[in-house]
N, C-alpha and C positions, 0 to 999 in steps of 0.2 A: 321383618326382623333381619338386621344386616349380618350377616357371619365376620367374624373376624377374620383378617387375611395374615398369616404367619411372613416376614419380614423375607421370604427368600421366593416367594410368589409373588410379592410386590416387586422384587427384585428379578425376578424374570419377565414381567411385562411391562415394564418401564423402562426408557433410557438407558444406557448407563451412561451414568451422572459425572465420566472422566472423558465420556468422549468428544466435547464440546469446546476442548479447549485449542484452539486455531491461533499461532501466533504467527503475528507478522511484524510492521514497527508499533511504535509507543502513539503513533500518531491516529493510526487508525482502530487503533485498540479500545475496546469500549468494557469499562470495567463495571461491574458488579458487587455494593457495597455488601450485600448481603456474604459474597465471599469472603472476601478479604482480610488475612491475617493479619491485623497493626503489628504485633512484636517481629514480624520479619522485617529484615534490614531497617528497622527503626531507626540505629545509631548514625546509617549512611545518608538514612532521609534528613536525619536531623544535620546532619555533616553541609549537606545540600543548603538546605534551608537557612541556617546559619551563613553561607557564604551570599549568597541573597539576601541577608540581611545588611550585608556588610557595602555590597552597590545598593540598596536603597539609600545607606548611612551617606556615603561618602560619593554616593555618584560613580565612583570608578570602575573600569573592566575588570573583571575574576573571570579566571577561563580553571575549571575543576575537572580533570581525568577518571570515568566511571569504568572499571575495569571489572570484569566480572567473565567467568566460562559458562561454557553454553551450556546453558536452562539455569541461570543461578539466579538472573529473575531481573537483570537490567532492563528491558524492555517492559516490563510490570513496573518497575519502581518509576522510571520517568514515567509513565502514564499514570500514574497515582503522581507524582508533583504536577504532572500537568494538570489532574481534573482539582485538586487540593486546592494550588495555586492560582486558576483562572482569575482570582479576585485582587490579585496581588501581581500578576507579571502577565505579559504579551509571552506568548509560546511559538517559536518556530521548528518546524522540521525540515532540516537540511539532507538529501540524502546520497549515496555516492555517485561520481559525475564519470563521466565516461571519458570524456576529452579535456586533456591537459591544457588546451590552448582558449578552453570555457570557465574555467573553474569559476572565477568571479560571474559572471555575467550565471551561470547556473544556481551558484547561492543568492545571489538578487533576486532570481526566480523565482527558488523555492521560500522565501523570506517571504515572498507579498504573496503569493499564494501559500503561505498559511496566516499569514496576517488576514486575509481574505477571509478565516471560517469566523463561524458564532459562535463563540463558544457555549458551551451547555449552561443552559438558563439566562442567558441575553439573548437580545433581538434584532442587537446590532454587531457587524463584525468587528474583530479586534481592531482593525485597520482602524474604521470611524472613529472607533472606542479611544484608539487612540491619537489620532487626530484632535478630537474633542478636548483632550487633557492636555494639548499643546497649551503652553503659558498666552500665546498668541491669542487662545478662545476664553480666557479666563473672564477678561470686563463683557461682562451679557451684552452693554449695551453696544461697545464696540462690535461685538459678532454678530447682531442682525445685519448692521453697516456693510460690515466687509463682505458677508456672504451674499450679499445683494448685484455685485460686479466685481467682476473679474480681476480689474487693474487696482480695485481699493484693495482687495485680498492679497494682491502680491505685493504693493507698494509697501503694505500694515507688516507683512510674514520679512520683506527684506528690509523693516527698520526692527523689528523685533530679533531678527538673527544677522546682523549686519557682517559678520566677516567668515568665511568658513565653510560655508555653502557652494559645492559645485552645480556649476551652469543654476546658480538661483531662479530664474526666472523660468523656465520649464520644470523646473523641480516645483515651483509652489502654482505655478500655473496646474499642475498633474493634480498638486492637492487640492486645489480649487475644485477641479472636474471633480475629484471624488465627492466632494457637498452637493453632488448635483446627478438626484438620482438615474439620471439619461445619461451621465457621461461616466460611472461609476467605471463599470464594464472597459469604454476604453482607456480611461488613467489609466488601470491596474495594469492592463499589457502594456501600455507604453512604460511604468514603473516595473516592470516585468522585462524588459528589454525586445518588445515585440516593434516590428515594422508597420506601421499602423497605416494603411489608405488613406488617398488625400481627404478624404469627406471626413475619416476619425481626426486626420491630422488639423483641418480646420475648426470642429468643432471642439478638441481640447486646446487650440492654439497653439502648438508644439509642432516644428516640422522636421527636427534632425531626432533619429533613435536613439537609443545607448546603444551602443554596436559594436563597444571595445571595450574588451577587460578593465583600463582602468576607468573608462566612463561606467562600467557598472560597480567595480571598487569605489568610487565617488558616491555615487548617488545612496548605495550600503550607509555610507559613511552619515552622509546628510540624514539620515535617518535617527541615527546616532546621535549624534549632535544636537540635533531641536529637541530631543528625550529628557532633558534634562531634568524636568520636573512631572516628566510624567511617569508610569510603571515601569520597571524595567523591562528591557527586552532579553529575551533567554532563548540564544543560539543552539539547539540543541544537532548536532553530527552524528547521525547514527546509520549503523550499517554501513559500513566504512572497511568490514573486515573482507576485500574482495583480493582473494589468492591470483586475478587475471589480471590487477592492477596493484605491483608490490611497489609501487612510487606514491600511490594515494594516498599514505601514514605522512609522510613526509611534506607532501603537499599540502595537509591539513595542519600541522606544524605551524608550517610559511603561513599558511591564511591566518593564524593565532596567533601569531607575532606582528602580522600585519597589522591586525585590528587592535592590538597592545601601544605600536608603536603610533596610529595615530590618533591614540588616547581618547578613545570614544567612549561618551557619556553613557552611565547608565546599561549596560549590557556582561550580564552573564554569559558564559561560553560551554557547554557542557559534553566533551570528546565520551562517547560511549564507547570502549575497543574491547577485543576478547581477551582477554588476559597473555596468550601467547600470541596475539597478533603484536600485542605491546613489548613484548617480550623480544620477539623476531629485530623488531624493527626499533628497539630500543639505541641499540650502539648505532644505527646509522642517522639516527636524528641528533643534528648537534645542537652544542650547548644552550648556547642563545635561543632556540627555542624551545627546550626542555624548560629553562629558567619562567617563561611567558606560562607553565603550568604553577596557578595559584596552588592547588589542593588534591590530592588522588584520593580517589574513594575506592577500595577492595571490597566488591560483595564477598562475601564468606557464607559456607555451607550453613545449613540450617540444621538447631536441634530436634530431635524424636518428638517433642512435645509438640512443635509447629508443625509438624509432617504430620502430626495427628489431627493438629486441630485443621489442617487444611481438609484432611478426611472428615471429620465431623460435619464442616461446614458443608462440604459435595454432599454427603448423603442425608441429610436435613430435610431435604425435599420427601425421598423415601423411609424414612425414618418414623415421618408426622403421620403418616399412613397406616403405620404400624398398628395393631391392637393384638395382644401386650405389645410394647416397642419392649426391643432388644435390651438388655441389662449394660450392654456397652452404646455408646453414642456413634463409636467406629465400627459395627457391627455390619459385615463379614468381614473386616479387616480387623486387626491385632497389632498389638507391639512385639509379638513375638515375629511375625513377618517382614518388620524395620528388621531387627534384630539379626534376623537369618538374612538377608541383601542386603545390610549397612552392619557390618558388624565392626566397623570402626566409629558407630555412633552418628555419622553426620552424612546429610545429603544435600541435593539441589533441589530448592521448588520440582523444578521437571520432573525430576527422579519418582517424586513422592507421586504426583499424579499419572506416572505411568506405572509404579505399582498398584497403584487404586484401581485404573483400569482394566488390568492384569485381569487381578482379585477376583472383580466383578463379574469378568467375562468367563472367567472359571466355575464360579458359583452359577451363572447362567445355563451352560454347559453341561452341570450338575445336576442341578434340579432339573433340567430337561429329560436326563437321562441319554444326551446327545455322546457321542462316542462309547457307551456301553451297549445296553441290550434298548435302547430306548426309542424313541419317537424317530431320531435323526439319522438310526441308520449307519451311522458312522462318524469319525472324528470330522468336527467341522474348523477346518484352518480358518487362517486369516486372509481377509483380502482386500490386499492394498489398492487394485484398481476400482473395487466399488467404494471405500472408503475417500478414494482420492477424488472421484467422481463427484462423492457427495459436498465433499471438501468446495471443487471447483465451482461449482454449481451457487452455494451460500456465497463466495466470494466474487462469483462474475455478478451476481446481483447487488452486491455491494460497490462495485465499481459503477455499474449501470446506474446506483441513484443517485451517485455524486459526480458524474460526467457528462455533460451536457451540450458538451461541444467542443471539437477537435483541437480548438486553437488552446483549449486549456495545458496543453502540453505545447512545447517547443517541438520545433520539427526535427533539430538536431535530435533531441529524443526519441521521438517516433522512429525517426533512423535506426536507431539503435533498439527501439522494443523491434522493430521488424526483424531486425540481424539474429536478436535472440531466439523467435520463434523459428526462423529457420532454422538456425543451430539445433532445436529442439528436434525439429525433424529431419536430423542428417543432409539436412542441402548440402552439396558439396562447392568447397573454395570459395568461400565468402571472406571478400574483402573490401573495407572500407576504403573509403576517401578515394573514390572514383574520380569525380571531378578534382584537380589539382591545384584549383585557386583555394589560398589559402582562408576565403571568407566565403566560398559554397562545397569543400570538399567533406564537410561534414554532412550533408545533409545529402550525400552518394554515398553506393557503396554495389561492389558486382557479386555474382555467383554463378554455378554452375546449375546447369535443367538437366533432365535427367536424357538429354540426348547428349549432354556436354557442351553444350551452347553457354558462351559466354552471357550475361543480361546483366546489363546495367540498369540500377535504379536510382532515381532523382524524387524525394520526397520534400517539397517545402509549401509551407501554408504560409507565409509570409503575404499578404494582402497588397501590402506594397507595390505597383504594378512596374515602377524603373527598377527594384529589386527586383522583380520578375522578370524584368528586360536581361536585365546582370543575367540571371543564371540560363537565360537560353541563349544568351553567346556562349555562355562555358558550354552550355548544351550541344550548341554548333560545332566549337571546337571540338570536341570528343566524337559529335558523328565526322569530320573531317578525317581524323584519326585512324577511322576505322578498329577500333580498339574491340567493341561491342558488336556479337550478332545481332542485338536489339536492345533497344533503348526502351526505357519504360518512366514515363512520370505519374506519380502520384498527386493528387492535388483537390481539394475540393475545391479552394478557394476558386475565385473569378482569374480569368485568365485575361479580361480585356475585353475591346473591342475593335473592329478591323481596322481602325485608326491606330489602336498602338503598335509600338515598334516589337513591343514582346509578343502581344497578339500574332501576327505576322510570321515570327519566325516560328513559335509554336506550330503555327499552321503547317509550317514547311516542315518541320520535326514530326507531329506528330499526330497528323491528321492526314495526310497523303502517304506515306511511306505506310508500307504495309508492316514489314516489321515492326516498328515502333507504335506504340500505344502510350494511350493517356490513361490511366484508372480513379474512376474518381470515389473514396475510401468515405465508407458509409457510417456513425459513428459507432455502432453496434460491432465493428472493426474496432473500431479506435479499445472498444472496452472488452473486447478480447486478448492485448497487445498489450493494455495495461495493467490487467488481471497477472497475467503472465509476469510483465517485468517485476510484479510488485514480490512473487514468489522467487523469483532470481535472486533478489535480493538478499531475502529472507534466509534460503538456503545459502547464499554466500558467507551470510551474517551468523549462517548455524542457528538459527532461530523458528525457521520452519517446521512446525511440528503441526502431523495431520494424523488422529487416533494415536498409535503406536510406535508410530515412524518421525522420525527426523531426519527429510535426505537433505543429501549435499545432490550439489548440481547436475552431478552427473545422473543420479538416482530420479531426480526430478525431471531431467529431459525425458528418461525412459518410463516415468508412469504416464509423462504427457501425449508419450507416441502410443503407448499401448490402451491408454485409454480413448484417444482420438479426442479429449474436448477441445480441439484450435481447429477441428475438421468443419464447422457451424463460420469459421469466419471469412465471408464473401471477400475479403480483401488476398485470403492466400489461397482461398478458389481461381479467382481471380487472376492469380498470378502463376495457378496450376502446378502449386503447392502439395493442394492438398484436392482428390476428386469434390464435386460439386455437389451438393449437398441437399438430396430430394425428399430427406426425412426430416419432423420436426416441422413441418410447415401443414397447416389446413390440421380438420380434427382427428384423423387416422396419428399423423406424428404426433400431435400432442398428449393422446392417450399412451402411445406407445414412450413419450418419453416421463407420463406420471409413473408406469409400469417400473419399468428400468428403476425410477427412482425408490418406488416401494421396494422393490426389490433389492435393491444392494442396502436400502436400510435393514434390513431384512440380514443380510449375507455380514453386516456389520455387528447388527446386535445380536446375530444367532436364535433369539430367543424374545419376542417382544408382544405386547399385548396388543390386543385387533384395534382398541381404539386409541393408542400411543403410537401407532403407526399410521392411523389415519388422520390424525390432529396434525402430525409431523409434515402429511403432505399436505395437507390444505395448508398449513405455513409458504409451503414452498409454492405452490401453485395457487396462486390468489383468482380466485374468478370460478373455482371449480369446488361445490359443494360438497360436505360431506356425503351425502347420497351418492351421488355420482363417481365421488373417489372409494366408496364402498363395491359401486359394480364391477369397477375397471381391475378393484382388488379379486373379486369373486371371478375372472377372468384368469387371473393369477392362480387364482384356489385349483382352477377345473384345470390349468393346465400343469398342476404338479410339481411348481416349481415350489413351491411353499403349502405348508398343513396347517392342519390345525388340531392341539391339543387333543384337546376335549370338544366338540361340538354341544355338548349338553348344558355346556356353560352358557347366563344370560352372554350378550353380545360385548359388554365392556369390559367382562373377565377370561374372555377366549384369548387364547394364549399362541399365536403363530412361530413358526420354525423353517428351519431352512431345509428340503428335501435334498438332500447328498448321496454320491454314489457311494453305494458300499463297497 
């Protein structure tokens, strides 16, 4: 016979059901229908919706201003029209660019790399999808033809689109490669504005890059234009709110008037900004491209009823567990508790769930008896570095299953995710654009070691081997110079062979000269770097929310240093960054890092039950059985750092706590 468990015992060894919520963009955000409030911001959705209706109608550009303050739920609502909408519109996410002199050639970028994904419940990506829908593939029997040879696909695409099309013939040549599952892969970098090798270059039959802003404004454009009868596409700009670059409002502007003025088919536009970033930067964007905004959408706070039902829906889970369940559906939370912290009636999504969290973690605290005469010994705080840990940890693994190889990023980027992690860990006098030509000084940038030695660094994956030539002349010039105690290149890619002229000089750079090194960056780097920038972002954007906390930048550098997760990446061992890292490898590190991890779940929930903590790590640690992560726990047990309730309890209702100094 099963004993009934009272709602505040199910509440102490379970989750709390607030702590789960990790934002970052709309793009990477994966929603849960089972949450989800319909009557929030319905009016705006429908605001949205309606303007997309209106380029379906008429073909023409609407570019809509989504203006909302932080937590009021704009990064939710475009990922609700993105997973709503799949069926009706191509989805891009555009995100903020670091250098003025890339803008275009970066939104090309990120266009065909999200054009690139599946979307949820296809098995083809958007790209094909829409490929496919070009009016060019419509007669079946003309498309077995054309897809059969190269020169009938292009001859067919340039009488079907005959005037309007920049560089037509490598543009539909690109599209051809994409119908040809071997040559997917390099279309999309050449569509992507990558420097492709001669063997990618011959076998898509393309031999000059897009390598300038307006060749990558063009080929945008051409994208636009063949749409005419296909889904629209929806430009979505988010995260845009970066306080370290106050000209990027304005640049976004320009890019929206640009694509207004040359009247591109089929394409919504949708500027996500923080309400006082729009505000700041309002009077200094002028007219003419204020006028190129079709529509503004104002999130607006949410009433007491939706902050409840967002609580209903969290605790639903513990709820169903109940025997009796609680007489309220929001039960340990109240409307008297809106009441007393919203006493002007109205909140922000965020707001609600981080009183929920609150709540929870009180009543946990409670019912333990933790900070009176009880189990714990004393007041148990909060803690942001186990929590951020745990944060880190779900998110470097999300990076890991969608990165697959280095070149998916531009190097100009990688430049710049490096800059930041140093930033992170106080290197000192880091400054870009090292090299001084104006077509490789982005992909330099120097700093100080901690002797004060100047070190210059050169990062490009460019494949390209006469592009590789290019930049070790610039590379020559700058050791000429003597500018640098030590030069440093980064590079996986292939360097050549001793017949090339780049080959060669590398040689002389950076194979004999003792100072100077080559590092060649392992991709398990690459997804440390991009973990990181993605939280930059995020935090710039005010969007960052991990448990309880929402930092800005600055707050984020420092849970990064104090927690040490960038200390694991061999590319800033490497570069003696950060010391070399003898933990975490063979089976001694791997137990000690399931430990760590039980344990700040642990230091997070305060209060959580034996098998809601072990379920939690077999998640995280795929390949290690629950047995196993049970010994590693009783390891844990013997050395004190954590109790247990009751021992008398069978094993799925023992209740663990965090041991704290009194």
């Amino acid at each position: 016979m099963t004993h009934p468990h009272p709602i505040d015992e199910i509440i102490k060894r379970e989750l709390n059901p607030f702590d789960s919520i990790y934002s970052r963009n709309f793009w990477e955000e994966k929603q849960e229908d089972s949450l989800a409030v319909r009557s929030i911001h319905q009016n705006e959705r429908k605001q949205i919706i309606r303007t997309l209706d209106t380029v379906e109608s008429d073909r023409q550009i609407r570019t809509v201003l989504l203006l909302g303050d932080p937590g009021s739920g704009k990064t939710y609502l475009l990922g609700r029209l993105k997973k709503e909408l799949r069926d009706r519109a191509f989805f891009a996410y555009i995100g903020p660019w670091a250098d003025s002199d890339h803008v275009w050639r970066h939104i090309l970028r990120y266009t065909v790399e999200s054009l690139m994904h599946v979307p949820e419940g296809q098995e083809k990506s958007q790209l094909l999808l829409w490929l496919e829908s070009l009016s060019a593939f419509q007669d079946e029997s003309l498309t077995k033809k054309i897809l059969g040879e190269r020169s009938i696909f292009v001859r067919n695409f340039k009488a079907t689109y005959p005037s309007g099309i920049s560089r037509p013939n490598d543009f539909f040549k690109a599209l051809y490669a994409l119908t040809q599952q071997e040559l997917f892969i390099p279309a999309c970098d050449w569509l992507k504005g990558e420097d492709l090798d001669t063997e990618e270059q011959e076998a898509i039959g393309i031999k000059k890059p897009i390598d300038s802003e307006t060749d990558a404004q063009n080929i945008l454009s051409n994208f636009c234009k063949i749409s005419q009868k296909t889904q629209p596409i929806v430009l979505c700009f988010d995260q845009l709110d970066n306080p370290d670059n106050p000209t990027i409002i304005q640049q976004l502007l320009h890019v929206n008037t640009t694509l207004h003025s040359q009247g591109l088919n089929n394409v919504l536009v949708i500027l996500s900004l923080i309400t006082n970033t729009w505000k700041t930067n309002n009077t200094k964007v002028v007219a003419a491209d204020k006028d190129r905004i079709t529509s503004t959408v104002q999130l607006k706070p949410i009433k007491f009823e939706q902050a409840e039902e967002i609580w209903e829906k969290r605790l639903a889970s513990l709820h169903q567990q109940a025997k009796p369940k609680p007489e309220s559906p929001i039960y340990p939370l109240s409307r008297e508790d809106l009441e007393k912290n919203f006493p002007g009636g109205k909140l922000f999504p965020r707001a609600a769930l981080k009183l929920g969290s609150n709540k929870i973690r009180k009543v946990k605290v409670k019912v333990g008896g933790i900070g009176d005469d009880g189990p714990g010994g004393g007041d148990v705080p909060d803690n942001p570095i186990a929590a951020f840990q745990l944060f880190w940890k779900k998110e470097f693994k999300k990076h890991e299953q969608k990165i697959d190889r280095i070149r998916k990023f531009d190097s100009k980027d990688l430049v710049k995710y490096l800059q930041e992690a140093l930033a992170a860990l106080q290197v000192n006098d880091i400054q870009p654009h090292l090299l001084k030509h104006e077509k490789y000084r982005s992909y330099s940038f120097s700093y100080r070691d901690a002797n004060n030695k100047k070190i210059g660094v050169v990062w490009s994956e460019k494949p390209n081997l006469n592009s590789f030539d290019a930049l070790m002349k610039n590379c020559e010039q700058l050791q000429k110079q003597q500018i640098c105690d030590s030069l440093i290149l980064i590079r996986a890619e292939k360097v050549g062979q001793p017949h090339n002229k780049g080959y060669q000089k590398f040689q002389k750079l950076f194979v004999n000269p003792k100072e100077n090194q080559r590092i060649i960056p392992h991709l398990d780097s690459v997804c440390y770097l991009a973990t990181y920038h993605s939280l930059v972002n995020a935090a710039n954007a005010r969007e960052l929310t991990i448990g309880n906390m929402n930092p800005n930048l600055a707050k984020l550098q420092e849970l990064v240093r104090k927690s040490e997760v960038l200390h694991r990446c061999t590319l800033l061992q490497n570069l003696g960054i950060v010391p070399e890292d003898n933990g975490g490898n063979g089976e001694d590190g791997k137990d000690e890092d399931i430990k760590n991890h039980m344990l700040n779940i642990v230091k997070t929930q305060h209060m959580l039950g034996r098998g809601s903590l072990i379920d939690q790590t077999e998640k995280a640690f795929s390949g290690f059985s629950k047995f196993y992560i049970n010994q590693l726990l009783e390891q844990i047990l013997q050395e004190k750092k954590v109790q247990i309730v009751d021992r008398t309890r069978d094993y799925k209702n023992q209740v663990l706590y965090l041991v704290t100094d009194r």
